[in-house]
N, C-alpha and C positions, 0 to 999 in steps of 0.2 A: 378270429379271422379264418376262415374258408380258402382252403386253396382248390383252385379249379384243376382239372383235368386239361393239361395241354391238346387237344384233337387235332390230328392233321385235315387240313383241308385238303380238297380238293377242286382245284380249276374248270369250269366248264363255261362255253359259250352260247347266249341264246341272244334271241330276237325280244324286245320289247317297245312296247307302244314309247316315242320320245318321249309326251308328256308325261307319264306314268312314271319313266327314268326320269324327268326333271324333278318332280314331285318328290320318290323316294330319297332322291339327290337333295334335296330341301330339309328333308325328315331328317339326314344324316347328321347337316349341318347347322340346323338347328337345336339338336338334341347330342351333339360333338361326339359321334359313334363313328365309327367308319362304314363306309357303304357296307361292304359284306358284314358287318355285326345287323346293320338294318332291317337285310335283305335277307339272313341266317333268321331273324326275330318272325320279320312279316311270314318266312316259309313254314317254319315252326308254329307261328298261332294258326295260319291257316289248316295245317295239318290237323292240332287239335281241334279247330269247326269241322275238318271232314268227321273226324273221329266221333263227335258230339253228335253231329247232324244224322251221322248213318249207323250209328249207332254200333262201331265197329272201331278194333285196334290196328294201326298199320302191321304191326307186329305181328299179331296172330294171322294175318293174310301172309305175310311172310315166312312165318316159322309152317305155315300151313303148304304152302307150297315146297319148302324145303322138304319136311317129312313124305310127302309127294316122293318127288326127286329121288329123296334115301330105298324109300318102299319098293319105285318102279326097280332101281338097280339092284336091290336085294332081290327082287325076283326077274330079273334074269340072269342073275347069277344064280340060282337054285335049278334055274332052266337049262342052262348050259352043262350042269352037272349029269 
């Protein structure tokens, strides 16, 4: 048996089509998951068709932008010297 990694969520508030909320509300309770495991599920596959479709990792835009970030401030800190 596999233990999972406890993850803190985090809260956020958005706008969705009612139907759409009815729908994944359906999936929830028809499949005995809680909305947010549903909703965690559906944001996760869709992530992987971005990833598939554009042929690209969220991650490495991310870690690509960070190194960004580290680089700009390494050089102005050499600048300031």
């Amino acid at each position: 048996m596999s233990k999972e990694e406890k993850v803190e969520l985090s809260r956020f508030t958005t706008l969705i089509n009612p139907l759409l909320l009815s729908n994944i509300k359906l999936v929830s309770y028809f499949t005995n998951k809680k909305l947010y495991e549903v909703i965690n599920e559906s944001l996760s596959l869709y992530i992987e068709d971005f990833e598939v479709r554009y042929n690209t990792k969220i991650s490495s835009i991310i870690d690509l932008q960070t190194n960004l970030i580290e680089n700009i401030e390494k050089e102005n800190k050499t600048e300031k010297k």
